[in-house]
C-alpha positions in Angstrom: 11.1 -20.3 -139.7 10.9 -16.7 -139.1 6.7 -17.3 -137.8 5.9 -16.8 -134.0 4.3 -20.1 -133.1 3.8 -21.9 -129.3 7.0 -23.2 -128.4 5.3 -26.8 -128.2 4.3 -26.5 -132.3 7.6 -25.4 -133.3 9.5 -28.5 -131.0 7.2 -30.8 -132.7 8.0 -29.5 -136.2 11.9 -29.1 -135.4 11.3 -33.3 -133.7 12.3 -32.5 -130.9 11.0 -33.9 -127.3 10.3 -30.9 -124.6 12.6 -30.4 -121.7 10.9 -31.8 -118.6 12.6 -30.4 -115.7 13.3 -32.5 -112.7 13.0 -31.1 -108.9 15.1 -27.9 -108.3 16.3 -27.8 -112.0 14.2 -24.7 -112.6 15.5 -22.5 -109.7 19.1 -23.8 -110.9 19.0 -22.2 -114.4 16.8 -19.5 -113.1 18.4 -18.5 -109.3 22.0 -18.2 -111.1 23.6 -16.1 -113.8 21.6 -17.4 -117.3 20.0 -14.7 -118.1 23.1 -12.3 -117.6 24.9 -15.1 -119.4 22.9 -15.5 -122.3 23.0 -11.7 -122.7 26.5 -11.2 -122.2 27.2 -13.7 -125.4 25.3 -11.7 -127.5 26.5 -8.7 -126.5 29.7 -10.1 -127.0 29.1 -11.0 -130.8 27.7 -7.7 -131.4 31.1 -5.9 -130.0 33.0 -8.4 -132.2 31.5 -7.4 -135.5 31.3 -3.9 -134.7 35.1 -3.5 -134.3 35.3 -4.7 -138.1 32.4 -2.3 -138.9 33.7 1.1 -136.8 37.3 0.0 -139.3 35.7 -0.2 -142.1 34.0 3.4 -141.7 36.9 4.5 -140.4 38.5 3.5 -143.7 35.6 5.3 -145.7 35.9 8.7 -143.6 39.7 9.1 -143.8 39.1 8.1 -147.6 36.3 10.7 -148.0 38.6 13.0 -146.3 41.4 12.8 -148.3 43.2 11.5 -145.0 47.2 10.2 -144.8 46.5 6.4 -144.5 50.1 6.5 -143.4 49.0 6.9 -139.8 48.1 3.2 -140.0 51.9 1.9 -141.2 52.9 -1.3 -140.1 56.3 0.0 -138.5 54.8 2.5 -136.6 52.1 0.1 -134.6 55.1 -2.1 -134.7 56.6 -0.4 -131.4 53.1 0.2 -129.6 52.8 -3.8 -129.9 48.7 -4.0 -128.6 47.4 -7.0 -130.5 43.8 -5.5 -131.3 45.6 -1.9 -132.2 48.1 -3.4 -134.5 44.8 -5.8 -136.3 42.6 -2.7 -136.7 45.4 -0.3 -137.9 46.2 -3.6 -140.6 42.7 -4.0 -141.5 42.9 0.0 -142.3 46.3 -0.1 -144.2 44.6 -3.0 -146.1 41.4 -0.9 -146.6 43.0 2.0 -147.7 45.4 0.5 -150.2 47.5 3.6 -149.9 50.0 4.6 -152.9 50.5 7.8 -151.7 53.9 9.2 -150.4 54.6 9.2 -147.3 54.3 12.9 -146.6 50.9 13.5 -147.4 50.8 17.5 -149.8 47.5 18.7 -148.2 47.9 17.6 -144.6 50.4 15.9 -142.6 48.7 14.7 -139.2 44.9 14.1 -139.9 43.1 15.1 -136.7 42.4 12.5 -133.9 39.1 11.1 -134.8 40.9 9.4 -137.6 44.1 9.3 -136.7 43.8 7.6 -133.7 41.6 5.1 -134.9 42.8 2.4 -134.6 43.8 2.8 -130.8 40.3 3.6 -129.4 38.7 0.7 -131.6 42.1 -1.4 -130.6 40.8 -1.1 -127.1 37.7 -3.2 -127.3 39.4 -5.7 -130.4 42.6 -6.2 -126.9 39.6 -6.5 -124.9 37.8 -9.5 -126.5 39.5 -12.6 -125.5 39.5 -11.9 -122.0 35.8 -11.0 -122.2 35.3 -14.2 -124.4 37.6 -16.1 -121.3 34.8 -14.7 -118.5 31.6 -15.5 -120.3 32.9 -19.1 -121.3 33.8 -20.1 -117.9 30.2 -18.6 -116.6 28.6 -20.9 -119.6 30.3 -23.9 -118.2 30.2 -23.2 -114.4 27.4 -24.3 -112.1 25.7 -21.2 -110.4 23.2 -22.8 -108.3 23.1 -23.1 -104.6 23.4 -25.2 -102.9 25.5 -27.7 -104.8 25.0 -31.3 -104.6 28.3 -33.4 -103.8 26.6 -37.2 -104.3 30.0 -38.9 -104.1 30.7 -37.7 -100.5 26.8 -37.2 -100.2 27.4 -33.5 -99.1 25.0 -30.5 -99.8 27.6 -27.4 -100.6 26.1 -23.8 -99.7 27.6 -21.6 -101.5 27.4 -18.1 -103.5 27.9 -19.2 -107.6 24.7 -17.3 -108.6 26.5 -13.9 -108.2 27.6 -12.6 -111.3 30.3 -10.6 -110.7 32.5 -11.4 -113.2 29.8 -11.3 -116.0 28.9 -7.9 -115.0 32.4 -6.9 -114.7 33.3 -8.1 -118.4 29.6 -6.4 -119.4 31.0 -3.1 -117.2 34.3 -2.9 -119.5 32.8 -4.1 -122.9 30.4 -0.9 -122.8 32.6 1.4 -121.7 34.9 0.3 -124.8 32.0 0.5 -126.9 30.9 3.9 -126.0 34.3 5.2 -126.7 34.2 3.6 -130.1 30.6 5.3 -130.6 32.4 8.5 -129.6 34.8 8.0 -132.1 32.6 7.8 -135.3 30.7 10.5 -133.9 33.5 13.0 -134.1 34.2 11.6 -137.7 30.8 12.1 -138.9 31.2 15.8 -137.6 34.2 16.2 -139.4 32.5 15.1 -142.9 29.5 17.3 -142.6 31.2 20.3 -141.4 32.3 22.3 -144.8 35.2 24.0 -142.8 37.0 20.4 -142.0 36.0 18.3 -145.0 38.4 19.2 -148.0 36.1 20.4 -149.9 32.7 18.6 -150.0 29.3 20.5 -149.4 28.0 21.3 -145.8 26.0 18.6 -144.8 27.3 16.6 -147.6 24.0 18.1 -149.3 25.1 18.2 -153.3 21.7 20.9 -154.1 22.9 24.1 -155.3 21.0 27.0 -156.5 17.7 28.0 -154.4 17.1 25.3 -153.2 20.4 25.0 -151.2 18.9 27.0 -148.4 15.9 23.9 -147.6 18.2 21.1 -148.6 19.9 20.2 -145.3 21.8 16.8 -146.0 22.9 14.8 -143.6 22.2 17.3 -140.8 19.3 15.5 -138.7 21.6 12.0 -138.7 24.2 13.8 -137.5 22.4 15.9 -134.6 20.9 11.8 -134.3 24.5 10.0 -134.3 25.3 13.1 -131.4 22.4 12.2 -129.4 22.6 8.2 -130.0 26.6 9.1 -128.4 25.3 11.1 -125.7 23.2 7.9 -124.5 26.1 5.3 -124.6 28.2 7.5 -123.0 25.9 8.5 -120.2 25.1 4.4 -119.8 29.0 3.8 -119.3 28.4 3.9 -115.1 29.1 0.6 -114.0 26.0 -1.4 -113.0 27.8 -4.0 -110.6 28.9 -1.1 -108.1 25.4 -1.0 -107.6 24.5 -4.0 -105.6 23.0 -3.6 -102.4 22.6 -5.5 -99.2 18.6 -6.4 -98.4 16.4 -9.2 -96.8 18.4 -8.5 -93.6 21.7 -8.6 -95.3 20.9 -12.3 -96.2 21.0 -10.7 -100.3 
């Protein structure tokens, strides 16, 4: 485990016998939508767990910030019913354990970034089970072509190898996910920025003295997080608009 071996020396030490393909089994998991497939499910489980990991910062920026976790009340998400938006304004109340009144003394409306939280992140946790729905009826679906009908001994031509609704679900995911990369962007502007951050150093850099002028903090990650943003967001044009007729509009 963990050491790059041949494929053959680590299905003899796992015990198990090798695939052997019969005739046109190849081109069947190949000519179809595998690959896209495989890709999509782990894209999927990477958006899953980062809706639970954009909360949870969320929850330590409006904490660092000395931020009203009021915004995330229970009765207020309870007449803007979106599933995902009321679970990751929950997960935030829960997070933030707030004892404070309701009217918070410093600041009444945080700004957007964590304010609104919960309905940008809410966007990709709504989005999930109908993603999950796609990709699970592409894993069990037969993409080949042609088909084989053996009880009415047919041969079905068809088109199951596009993948339009895997690239369709891939389409929306990142354009969720971008948003939500957006959205801690902004927040780590707001905590390095001395003018919005109650209080806490520029750069959250605690030097002081002479050498406060060459200690820079967390400057470079966030010029970093800023540019890492600017990449998802560029990235959020949807691929499947792009397919093209060829080989004599045969493709």
């Amino acid at each position: 485990r963990g050491e790059q071996v041949d494929a053959a020396v680590a299905l003899q030490a796992a015990g198990l016998t090798p695939l052997r393909l019969r005739p046109k089994e190849g081109l069947a998991i190949m000519n179809g939508t595998a690959v896209m497939t495989a890709l999509a499910c782990m894209a999927y489980e990477r958006a899953e767990y980062l809706c639970k990991l954009a909360t949870r910062i969320t929850a330590m920026a409006s904490f660092t910030l000395d931020g009203n976790a009021h915004h995330f009340d229970a009765t207020l998400f309870s007449v803007k019913p979106h599933p995902g938006q009321q679970q990751v304004a929950g997960w935030l109340q829960t997070d933030l354990r707030c004892d404070q009144p309701l009217r918070n003394e410093k600041r009444l409306q945080d700004r957007y970034s964590i304010r609104c939280a919960p309905h940008v992140i809410g966007v990709l946790t709504d989005a999930l089970p109908w993603l999950r729905s796609y990709i699970e009826n592409e894993l069990n679906s037969a993409n080949d072509n042609p088909l084989i009908d053996p009880d009415n001994e047919r041969v079905l031509h068809g088109g199951h190898f596009y993948g339009g609704h895997i690239a369709f679900a891939m389409d929306s995911m990142k354009n969720a996910v971008a948003n939500i990369a957006d959205l801690l962007d902004r927040q780590m502007a707001l905590m390095v920025d001395n003018r919005y951050n109650n209080g806490l150093p520029a750069n959250l850099s605690g030097v002081k003295g002479s050498r406060a002028a060459i200690n820079h903090g967390l400057k470079a990650l966030q010029i970093s997080s800023s540019a890492w943003t600017a990449e998802a967001l560029k990235l959020t044009m949807p691929a499947s608009v792009f397919s093209r007729s060829t080989e004599c509009h045969n493709q």
